[in-house]
Backbone as JSON Lines, residues from 0, in Angstrom:
{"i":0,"aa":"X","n":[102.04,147.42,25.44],"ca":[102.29,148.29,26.6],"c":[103.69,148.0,27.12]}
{"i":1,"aa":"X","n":[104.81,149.12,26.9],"ca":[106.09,148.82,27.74],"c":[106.11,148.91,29.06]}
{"i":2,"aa":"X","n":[107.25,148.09,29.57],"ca":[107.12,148.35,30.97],"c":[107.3,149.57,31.33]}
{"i":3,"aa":"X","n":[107.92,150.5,30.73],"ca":[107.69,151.98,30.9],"c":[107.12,152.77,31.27]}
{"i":4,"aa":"X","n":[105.68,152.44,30.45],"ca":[104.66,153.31,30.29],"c":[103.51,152.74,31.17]}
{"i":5,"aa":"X","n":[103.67,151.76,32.28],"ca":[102.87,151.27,33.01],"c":[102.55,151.92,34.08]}
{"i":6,"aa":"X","n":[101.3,152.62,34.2],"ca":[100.61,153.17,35.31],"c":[100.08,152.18,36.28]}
{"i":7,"aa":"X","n":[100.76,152.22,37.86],"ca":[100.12,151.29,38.82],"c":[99.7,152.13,39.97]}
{"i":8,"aa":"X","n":[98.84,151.89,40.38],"ca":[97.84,152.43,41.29],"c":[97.82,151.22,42.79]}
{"i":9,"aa":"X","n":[97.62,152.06,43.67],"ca":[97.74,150.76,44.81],"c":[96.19,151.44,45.52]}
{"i":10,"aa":"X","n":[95.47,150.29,45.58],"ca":[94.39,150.4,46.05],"c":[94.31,149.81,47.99]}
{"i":11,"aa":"X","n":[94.5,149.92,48.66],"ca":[94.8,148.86,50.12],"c":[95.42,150.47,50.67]}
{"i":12,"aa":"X","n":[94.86,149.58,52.56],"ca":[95.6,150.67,53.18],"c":[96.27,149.91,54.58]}
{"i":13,"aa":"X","n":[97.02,150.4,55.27],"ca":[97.72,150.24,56.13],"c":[98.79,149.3,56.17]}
{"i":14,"aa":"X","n":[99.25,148.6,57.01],"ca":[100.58,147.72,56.72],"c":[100.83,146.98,55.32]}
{"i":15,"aa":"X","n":[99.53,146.76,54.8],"ca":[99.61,145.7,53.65],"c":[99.8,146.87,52.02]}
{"i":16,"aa":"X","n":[99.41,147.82,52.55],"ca":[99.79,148.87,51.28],"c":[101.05,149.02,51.12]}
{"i":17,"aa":"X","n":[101.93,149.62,53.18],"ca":[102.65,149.59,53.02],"c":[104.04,148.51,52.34]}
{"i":18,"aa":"X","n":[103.54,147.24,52.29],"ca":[104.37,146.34,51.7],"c":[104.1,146.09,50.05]}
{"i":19,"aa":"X","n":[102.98,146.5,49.52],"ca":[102.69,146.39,48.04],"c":[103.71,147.67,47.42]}
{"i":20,"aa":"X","n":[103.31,148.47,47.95],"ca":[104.49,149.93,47.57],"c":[106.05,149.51,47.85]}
{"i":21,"aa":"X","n":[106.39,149.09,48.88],"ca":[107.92,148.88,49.11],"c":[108.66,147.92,48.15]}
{"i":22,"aa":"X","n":[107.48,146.71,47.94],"ca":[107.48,146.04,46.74],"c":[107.75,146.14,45.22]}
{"i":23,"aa":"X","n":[106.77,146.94,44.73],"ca":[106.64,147.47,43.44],"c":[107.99,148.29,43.49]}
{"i":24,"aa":"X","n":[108.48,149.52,44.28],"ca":[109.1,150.17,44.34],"c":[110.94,149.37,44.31]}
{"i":25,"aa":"X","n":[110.92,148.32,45.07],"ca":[111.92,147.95,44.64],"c":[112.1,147.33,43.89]}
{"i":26,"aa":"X","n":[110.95,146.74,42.96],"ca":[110.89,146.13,41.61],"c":[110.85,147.18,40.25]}
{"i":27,"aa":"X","n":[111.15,148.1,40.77],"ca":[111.52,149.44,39.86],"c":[110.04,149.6,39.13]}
{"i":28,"aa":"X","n":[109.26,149.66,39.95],"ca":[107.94,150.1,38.96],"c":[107.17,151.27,39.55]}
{"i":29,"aa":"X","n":[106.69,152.17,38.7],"ca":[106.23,153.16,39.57],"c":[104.98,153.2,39.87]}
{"i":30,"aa":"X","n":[104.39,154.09,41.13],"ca":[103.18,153.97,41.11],"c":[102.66,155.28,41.33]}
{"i":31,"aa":"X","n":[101.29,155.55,40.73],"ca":[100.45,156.68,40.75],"c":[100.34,157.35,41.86]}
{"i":32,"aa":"X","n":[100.6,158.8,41.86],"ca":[100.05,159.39,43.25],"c":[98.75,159.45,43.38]}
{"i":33,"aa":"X","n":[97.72,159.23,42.61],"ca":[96.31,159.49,42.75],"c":[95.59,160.45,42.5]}
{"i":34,"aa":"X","n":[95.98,161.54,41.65],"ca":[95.64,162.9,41.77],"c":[94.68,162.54,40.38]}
{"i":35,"aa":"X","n":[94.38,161.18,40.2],"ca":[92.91,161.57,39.18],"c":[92.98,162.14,37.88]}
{"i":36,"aa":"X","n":[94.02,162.07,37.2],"ca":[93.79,162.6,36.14],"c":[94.12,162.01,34.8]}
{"i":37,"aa":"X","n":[94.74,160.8,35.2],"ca":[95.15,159.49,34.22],"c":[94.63,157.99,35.0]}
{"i":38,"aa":"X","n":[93.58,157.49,34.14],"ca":[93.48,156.11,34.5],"c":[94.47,155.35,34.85]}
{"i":39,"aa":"X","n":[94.9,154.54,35.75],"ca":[95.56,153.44,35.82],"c":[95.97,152.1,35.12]}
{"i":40,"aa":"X","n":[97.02,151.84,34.36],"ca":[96.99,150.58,33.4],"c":[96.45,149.35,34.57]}
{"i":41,"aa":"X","n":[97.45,149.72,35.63],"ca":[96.75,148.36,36.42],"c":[96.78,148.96,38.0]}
{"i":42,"aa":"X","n":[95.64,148.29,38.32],"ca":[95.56,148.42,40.09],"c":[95.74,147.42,40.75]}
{"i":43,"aa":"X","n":[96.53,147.17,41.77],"ca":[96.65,146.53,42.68],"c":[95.77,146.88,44.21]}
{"i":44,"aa":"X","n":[95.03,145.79,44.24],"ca":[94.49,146.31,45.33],"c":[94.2,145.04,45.95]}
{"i":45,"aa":"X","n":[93.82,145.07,47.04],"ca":[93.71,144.22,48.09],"c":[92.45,143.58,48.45]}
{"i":46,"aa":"X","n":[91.7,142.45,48.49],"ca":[90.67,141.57,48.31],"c":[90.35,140.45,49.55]}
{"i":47,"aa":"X","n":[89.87,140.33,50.62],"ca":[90.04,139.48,51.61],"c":[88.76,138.02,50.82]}
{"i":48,"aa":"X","n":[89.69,137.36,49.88],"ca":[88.95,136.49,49.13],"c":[88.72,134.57,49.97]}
{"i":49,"aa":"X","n":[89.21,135.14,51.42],"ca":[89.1,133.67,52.56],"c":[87.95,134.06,52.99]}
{"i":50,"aa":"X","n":[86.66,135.44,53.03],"ca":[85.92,135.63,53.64],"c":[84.66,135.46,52.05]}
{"i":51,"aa":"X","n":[83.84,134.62,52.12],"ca":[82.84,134.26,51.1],"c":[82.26,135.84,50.86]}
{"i":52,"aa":"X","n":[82.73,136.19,49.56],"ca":[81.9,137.59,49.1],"c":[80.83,136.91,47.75]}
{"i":53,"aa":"X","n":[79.96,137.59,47.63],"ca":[78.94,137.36,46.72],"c":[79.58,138.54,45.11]}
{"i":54,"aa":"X","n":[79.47,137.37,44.37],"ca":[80.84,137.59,42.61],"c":[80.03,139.25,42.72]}
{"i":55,"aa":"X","n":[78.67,139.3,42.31],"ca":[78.41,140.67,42.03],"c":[79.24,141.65,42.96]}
{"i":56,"aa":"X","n":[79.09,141.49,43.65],"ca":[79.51,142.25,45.0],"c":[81.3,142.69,44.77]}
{"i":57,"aa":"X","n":[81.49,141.43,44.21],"ca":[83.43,141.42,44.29],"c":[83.59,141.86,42.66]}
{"i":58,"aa":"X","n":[82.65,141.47,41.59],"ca":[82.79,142.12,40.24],"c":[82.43,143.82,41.05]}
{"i":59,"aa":"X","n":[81.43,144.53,41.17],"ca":[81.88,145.57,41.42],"c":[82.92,146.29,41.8]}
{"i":60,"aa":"X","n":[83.19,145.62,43.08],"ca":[84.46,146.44,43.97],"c":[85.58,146.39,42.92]}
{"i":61,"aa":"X","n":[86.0,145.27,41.56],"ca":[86.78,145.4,40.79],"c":[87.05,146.55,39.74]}
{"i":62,"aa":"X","n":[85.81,146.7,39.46],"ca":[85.31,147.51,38.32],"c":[85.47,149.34,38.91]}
{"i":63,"aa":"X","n":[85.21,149.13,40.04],"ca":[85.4,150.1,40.81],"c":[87.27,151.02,40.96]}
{"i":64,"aa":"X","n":[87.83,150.02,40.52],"ca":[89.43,149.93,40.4],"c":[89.33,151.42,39.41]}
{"i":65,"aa":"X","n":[88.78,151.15,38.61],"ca":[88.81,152.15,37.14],"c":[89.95,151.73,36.12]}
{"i":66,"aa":"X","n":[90.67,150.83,36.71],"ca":[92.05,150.53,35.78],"c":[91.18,149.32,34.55]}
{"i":67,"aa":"X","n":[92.38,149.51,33.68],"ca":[92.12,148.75,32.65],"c":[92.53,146.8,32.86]}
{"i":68,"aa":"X","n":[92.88,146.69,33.92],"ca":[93.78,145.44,34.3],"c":[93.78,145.45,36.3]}
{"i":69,"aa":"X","n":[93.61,144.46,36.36],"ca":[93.51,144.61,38.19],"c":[94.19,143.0,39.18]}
{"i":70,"aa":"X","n":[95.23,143.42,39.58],"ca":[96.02,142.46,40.65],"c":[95.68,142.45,41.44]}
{"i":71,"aa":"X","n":[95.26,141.23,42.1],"ca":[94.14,141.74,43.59],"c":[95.34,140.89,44.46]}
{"i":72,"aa":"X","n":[95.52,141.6,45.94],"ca":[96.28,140.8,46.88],"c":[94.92,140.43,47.85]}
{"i":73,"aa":"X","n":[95.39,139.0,48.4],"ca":[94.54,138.4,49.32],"c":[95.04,137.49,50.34]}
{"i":74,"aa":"X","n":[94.77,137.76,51.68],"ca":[95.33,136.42,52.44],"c":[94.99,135.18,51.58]}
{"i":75,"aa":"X","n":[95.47,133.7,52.17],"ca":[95.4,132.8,51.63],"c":[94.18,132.29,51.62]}
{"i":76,"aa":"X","n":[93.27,131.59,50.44],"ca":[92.27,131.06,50.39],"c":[92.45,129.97,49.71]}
{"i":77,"aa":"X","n":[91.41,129.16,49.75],"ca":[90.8,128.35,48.77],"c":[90.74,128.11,47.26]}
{"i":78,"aa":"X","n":[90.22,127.02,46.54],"ca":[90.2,126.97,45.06],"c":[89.76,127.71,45.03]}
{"i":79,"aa":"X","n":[88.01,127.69,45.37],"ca":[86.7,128.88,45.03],"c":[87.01,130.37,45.58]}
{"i":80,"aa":"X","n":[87.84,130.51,46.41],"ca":[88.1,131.78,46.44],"c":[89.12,132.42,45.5]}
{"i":81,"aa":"X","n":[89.39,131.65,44.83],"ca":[90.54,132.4,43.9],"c":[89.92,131.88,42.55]}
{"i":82,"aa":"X","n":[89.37,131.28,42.52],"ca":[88.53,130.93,41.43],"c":[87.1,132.24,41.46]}
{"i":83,"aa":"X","n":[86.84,133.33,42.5],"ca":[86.18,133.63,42.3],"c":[86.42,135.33,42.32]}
{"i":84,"aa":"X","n":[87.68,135.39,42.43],"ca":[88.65,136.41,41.91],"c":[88.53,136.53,39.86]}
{"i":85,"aa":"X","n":[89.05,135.2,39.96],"ca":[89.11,135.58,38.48],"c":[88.25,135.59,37.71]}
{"i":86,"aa":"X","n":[86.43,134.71,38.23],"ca":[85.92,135.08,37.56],"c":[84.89,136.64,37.58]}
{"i":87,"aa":"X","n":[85.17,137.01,38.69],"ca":[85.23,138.52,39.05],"c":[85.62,139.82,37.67]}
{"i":88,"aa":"X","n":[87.04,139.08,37.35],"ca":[88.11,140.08,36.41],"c":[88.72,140.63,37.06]}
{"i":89,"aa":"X","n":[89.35,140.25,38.04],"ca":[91.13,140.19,38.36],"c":[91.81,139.1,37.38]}
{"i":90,"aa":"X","n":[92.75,140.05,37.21],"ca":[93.7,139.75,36.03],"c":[94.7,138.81,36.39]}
{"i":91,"aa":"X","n":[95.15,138.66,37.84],"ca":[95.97,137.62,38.5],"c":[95.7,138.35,39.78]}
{"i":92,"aa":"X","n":[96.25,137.37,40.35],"ca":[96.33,136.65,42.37],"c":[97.17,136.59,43.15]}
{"i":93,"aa":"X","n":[97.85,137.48,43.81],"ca":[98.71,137.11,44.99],"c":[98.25,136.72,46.24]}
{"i":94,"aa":"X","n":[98.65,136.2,46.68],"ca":[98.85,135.96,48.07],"c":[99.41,136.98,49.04]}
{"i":95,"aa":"X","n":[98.9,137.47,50.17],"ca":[99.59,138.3,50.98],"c":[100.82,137.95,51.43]}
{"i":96,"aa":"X","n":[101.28,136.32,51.91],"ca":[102.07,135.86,52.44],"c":[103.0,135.76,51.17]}
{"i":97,"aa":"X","n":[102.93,135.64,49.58],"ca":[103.87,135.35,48.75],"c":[104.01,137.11,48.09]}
{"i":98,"aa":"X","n":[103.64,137.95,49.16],"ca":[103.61,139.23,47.87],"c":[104.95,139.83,48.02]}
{"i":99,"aa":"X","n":[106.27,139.42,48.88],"ca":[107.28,140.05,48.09],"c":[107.93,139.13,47.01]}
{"i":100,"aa":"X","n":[107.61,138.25,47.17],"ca":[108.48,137.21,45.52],"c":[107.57,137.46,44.26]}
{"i":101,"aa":"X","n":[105.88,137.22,45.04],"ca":[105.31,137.15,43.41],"c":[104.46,138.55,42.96]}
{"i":102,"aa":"X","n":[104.53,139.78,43.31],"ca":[103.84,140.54,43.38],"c":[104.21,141.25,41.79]}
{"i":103,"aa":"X","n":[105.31,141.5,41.89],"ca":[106.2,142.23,40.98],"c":[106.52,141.16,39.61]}
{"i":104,"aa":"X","n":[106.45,140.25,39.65],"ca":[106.41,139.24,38.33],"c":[104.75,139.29,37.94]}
{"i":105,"aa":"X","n":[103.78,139.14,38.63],"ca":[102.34,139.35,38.56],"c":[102.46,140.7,37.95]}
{"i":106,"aa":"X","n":[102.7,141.83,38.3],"ca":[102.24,143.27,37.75],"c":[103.0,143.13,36.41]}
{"i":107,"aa":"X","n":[104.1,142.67,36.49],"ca":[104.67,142.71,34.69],"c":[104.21,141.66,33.78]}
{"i":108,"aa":"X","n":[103.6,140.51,34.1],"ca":[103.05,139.56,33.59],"c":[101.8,140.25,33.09]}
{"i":109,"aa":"X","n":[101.12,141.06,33.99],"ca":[99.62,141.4,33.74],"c":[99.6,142.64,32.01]}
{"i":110,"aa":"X","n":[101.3,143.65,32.72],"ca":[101.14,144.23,31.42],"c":[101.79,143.98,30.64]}
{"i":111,"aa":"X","n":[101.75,142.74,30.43],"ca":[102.42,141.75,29.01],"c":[101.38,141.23,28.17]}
{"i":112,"aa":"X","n":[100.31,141.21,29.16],"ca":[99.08,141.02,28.7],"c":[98.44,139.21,29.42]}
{"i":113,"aa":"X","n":[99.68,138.59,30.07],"ca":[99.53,137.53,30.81],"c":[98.82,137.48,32.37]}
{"i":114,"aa":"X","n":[98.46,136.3,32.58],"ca":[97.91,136.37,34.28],"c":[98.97,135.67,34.79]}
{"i":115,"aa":"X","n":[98.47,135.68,36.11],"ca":[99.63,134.88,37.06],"c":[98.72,134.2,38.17]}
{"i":116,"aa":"X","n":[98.93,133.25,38.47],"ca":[97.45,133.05,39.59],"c":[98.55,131.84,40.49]}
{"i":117,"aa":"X","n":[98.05,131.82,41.9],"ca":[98.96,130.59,42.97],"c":[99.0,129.43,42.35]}
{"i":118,"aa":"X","n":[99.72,128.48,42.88],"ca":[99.96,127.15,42.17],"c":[98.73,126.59,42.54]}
{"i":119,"aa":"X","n":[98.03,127.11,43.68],"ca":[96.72,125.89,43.89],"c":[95.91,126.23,43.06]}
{"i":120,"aa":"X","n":[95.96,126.89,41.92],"ca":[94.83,126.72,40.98],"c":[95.12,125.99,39.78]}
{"i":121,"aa":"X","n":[96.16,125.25,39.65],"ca":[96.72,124.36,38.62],"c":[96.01,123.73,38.2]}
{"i":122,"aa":"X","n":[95.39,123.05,39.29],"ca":[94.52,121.82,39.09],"c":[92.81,122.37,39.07]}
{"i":123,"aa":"X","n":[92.99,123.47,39.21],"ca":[91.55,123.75,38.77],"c":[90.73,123.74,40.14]}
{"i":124,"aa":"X","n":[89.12,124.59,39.67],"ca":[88.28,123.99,41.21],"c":[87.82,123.0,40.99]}
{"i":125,"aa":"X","n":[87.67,122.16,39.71],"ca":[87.16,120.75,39.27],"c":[87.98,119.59,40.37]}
{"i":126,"aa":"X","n":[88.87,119.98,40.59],"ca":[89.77,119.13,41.29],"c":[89.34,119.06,42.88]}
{"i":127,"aa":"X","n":[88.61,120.4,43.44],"ca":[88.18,119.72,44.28],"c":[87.09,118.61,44.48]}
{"i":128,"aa":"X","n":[86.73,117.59,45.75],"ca":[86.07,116.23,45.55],"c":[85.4,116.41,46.98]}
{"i":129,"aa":"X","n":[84.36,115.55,46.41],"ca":[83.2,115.77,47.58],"c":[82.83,114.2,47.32]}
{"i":130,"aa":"X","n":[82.56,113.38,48.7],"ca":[82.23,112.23,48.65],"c":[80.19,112.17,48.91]}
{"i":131,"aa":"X","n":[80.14,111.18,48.46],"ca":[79.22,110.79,48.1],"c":[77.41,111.44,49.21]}
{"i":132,"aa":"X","n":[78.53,110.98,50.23],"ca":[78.15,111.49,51.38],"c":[77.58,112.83,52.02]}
{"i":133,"aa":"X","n":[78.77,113.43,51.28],"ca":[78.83,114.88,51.44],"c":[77.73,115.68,50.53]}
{"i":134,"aa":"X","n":[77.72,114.92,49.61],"ca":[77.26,115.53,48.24],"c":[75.58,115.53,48.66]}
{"i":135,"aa":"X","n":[75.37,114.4,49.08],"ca":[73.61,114.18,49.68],"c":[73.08,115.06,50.8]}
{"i":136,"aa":"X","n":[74.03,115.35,51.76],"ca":[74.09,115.84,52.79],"c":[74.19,117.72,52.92]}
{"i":137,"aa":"X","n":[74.95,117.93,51.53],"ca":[75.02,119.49,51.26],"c":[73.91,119.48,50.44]}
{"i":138,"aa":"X","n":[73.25,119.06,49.72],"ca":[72.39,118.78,49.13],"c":[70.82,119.29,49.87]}
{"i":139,"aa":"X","n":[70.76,118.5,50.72],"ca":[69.45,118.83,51.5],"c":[69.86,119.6,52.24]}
{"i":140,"aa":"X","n":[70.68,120.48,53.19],"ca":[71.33,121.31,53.7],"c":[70.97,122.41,52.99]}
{"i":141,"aa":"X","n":[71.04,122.65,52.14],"ca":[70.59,123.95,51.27],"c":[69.18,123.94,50.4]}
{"i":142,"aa":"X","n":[69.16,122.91,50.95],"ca":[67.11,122.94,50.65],"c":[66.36,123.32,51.34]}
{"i":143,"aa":"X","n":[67.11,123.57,52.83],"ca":[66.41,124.23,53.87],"c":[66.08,123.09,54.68]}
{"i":144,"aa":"X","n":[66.52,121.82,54.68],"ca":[66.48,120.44,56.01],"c":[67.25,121.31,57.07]}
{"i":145,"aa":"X","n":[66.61,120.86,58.55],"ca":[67.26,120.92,59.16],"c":[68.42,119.5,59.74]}
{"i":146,"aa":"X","n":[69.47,119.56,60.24],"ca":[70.69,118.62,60.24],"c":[69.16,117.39,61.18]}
{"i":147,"aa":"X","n":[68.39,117.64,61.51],"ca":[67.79,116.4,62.97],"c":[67.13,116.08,61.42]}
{"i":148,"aa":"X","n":[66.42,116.32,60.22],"ca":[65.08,116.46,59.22],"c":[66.56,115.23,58.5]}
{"i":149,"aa":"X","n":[67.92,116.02,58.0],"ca":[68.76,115.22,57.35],"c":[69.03,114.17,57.82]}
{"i":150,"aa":"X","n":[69.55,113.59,58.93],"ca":[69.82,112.8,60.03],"c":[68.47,111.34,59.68]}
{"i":151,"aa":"X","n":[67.2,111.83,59.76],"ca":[66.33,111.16,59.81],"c":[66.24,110.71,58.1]}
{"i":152,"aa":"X","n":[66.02,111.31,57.32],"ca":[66.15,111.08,55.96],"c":[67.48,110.25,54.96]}
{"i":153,"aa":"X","n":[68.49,110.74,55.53],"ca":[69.45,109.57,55.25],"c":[69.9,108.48,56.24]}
{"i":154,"aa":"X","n":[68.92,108.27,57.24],"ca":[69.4,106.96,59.01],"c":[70.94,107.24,59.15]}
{"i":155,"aa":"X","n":[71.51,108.79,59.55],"ca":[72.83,108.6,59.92],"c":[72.61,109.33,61.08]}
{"i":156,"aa":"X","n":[73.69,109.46,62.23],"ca":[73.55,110.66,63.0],"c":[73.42,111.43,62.98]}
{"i":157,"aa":"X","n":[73.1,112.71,63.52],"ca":[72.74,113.77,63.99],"c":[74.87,114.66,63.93]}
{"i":158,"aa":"X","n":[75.2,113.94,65.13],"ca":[76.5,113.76,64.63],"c":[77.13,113.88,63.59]}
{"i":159,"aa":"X","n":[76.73,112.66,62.87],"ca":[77.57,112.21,61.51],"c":[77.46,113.84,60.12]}
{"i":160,"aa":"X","n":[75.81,113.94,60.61],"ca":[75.5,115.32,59.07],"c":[76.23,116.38,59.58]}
{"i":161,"aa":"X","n":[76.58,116.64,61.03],"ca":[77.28,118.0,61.23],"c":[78.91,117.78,60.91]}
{"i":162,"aa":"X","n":[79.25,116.85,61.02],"ca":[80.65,116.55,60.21],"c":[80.78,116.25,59.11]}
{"i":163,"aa":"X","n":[79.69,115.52,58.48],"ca":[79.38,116.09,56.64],"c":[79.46,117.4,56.35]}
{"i":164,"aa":"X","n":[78.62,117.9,56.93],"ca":[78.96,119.17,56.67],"c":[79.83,120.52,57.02]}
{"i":165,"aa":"X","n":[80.14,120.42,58.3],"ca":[82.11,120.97,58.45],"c":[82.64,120.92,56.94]}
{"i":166,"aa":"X","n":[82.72,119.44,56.7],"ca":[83.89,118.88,55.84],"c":[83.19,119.61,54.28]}
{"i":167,"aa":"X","n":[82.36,119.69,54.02],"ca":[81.78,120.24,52.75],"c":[81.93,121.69,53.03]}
{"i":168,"aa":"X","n":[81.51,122.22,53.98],"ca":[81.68,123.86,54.16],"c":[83.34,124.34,54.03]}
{"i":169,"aa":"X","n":[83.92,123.57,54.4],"ca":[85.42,123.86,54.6],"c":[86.29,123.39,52.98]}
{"i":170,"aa":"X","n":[85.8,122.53,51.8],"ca":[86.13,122.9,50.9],"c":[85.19,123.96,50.07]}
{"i":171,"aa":"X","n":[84.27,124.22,50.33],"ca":[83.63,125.45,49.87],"c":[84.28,126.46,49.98]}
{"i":172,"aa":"X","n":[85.02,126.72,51.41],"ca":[85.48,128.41,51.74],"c":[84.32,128.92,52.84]}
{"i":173,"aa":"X","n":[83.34,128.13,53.03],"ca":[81.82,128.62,53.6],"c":[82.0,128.49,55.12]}
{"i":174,"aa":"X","n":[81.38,129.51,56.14],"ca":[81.51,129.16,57.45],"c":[80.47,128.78,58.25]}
{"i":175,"aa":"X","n":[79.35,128.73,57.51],"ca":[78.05,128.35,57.85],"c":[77.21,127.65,56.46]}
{"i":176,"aa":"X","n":[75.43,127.31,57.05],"ca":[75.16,126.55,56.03],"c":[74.6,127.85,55.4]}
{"i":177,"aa":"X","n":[74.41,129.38,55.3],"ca":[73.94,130.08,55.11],"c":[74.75,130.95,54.0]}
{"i":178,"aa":"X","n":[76.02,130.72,54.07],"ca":[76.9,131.38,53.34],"c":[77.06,130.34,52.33]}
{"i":179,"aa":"X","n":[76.94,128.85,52.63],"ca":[77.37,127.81,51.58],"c":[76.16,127.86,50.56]}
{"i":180,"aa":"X","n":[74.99,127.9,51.32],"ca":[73.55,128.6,50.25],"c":[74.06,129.24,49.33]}
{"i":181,"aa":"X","n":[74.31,130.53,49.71],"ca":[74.2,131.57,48.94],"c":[75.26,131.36,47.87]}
{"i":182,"aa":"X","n":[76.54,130.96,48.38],"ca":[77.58,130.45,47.24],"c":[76.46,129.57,46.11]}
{"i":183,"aa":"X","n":[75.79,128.6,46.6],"ca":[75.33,128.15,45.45],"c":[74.42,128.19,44.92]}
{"i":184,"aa":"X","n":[73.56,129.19,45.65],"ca":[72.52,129.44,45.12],"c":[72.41,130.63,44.21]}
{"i":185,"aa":"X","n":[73.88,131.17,43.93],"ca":[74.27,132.35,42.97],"c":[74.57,131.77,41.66]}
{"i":186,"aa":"X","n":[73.65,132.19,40.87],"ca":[73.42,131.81,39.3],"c":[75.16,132.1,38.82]}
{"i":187,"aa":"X","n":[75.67,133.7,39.33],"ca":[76.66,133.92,38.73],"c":[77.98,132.81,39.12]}
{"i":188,"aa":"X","n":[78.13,132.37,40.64],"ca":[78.82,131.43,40.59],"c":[79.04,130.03,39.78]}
{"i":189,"aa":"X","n":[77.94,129.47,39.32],"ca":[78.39,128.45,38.17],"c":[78.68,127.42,39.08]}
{"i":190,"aa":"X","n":[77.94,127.06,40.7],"ca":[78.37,126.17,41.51],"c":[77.58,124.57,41.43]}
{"i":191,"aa":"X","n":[76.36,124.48,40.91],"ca":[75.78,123.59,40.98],"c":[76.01,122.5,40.84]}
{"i":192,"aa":"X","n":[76.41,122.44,38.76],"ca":[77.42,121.09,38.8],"c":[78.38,120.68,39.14]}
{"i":193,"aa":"X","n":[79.45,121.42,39.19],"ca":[80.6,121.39,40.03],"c":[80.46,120.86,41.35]}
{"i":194,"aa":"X","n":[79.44,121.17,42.77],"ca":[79.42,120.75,43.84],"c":[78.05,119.18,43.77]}
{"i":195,"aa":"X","n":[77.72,119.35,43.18],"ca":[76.6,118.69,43.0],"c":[76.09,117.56,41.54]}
{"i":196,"aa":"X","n":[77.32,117.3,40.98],"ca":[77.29,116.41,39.9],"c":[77.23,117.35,38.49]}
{"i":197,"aa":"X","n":[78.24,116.7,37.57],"ca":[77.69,117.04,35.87],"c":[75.99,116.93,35.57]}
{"i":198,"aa":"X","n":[75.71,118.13,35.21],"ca":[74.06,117.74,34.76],"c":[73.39,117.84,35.82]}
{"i":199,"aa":"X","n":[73.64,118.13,36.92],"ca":[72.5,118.39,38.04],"c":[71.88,119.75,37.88]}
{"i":200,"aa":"X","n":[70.32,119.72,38.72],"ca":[70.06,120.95,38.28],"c":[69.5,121.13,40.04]}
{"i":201,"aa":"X","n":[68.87,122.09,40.32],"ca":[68.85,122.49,41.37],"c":[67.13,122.55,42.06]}
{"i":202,"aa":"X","n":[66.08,122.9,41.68],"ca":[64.54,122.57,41.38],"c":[64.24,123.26,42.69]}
{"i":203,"aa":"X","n":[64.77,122.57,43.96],"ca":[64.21,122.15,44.82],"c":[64.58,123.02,45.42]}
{"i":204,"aa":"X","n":[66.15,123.68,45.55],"ca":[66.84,124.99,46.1],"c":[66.18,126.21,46.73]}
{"i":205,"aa":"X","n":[66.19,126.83,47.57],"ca":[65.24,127.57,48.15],"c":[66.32,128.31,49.31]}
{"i":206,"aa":"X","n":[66.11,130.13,48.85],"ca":[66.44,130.42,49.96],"c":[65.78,130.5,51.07]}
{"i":207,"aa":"X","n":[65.21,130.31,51.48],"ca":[64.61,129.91,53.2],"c":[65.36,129.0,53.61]}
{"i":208,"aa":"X","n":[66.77,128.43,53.01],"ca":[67.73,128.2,54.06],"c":[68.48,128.96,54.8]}
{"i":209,"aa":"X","n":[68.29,130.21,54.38],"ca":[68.57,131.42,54.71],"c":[68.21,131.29,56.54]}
{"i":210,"aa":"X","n":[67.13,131.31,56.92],"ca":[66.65,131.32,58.19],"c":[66.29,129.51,58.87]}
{"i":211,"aa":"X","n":[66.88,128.69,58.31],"ca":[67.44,127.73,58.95],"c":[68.45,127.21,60.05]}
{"i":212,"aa":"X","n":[68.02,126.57,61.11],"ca":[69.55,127.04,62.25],"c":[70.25,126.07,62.29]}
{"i":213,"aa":"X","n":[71.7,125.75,62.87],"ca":[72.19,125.07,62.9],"c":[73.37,125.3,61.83]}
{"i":214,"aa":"X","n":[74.19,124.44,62.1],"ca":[75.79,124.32,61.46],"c":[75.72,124.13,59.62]}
């Protein structure tokens, strides 16, 4: 595919479209008016991947692109949020805050047939680390304990498990224990061993943490 012959489509609306277009445009690339009658080689479109979406949910809205290749822009997130871009099928990752430097190297990278993704995914989501602590504590947290049930079961504070768990929700991307569930209680995410040890399996997992209260 020459850079020529590259159809880009901008999916996003208001200020942030307006800067993906001013972008592309002064990176000499053109983009589709929309009139539907030629697929798109690639879409750029816009993804708020700091707010925990469920993969099916975000594989659709991709697929939904219709393009053959898809650049998603996103405020800044997390490993797992950009880790959950790509395993979505976005083709590469900008950043809202880096999209006039890297937007336009991303769209020609993509139809080179390359990705492009932020530097914080270098190291992988393997790289993020959860202490020991944390790990026991998110653990029964999504088994449906409540933090006073955890508290009593591992002799720490009451205190102590709600700052275990801040600190575990906040490398998750998660803003509650309800969203950190569902992150891992999604087969398609691939979260178990990763948050929860090589070789762990899950048995005990139950959404009826779903209607559990507390942090």
């Amino acid at each position: 595919m020459s850079r020529s012959e590259v159809l880009v489509q901008v999916l996003a609306a208001g200020p942030v479209r307006e800067r993906i277009a001013g972008t592309l445009q002064a990176g000499a690339i053109a983009i589709m008016n929309g009139n539907g009658q030629t697929a798109p080689d690639i879409a750029v479109m816009t993804i708020d991947l700091a707010t925990p979406v469920p993969l099916r949910q975000l594989r659709a809205a991709l697929d939904e692109a219709g393009a053959k290749r898809v650049v998603a822009v996103s405020p800044a997130c997390g490993h797992l949020g950009a880790r959950r871009a790509l395993r979505a099928g976005a083709n590469s990752l900008v950043f809202e805050d880096e999209l006039e430097d890297a937007l336009v190297p991303a769209v020609r990278a993509v139809a080179a047939g390359f990705s492009v993704v932020p530097e914080l995914m270098q190291n992988g989501v393997d790289g993020l680390s959860f202490s020991h602590r944390e790990r026991e504590v998110l653990r029964l947290a999504i088994a449906g304990h409540t933090n006073s049930a955890i508290a009593s079961n591992l002799f720490l504070a009451e205190s102590t498990v709600k700052s275990h768990l801040s600190s575990a929700y906040r490398k998750l991307g998660a803003g509650s224990r309800k969203e950190a569930a569902s992150m891992i209680l999604d087969p398609d995410e691939g979260l178990v061993e990763i948050i929860l040890g090589h070789g762990a399996v899950a048995p005990h997992l139950t959404r009826d943490v779903l209607s559990v209260p507390g942090a």
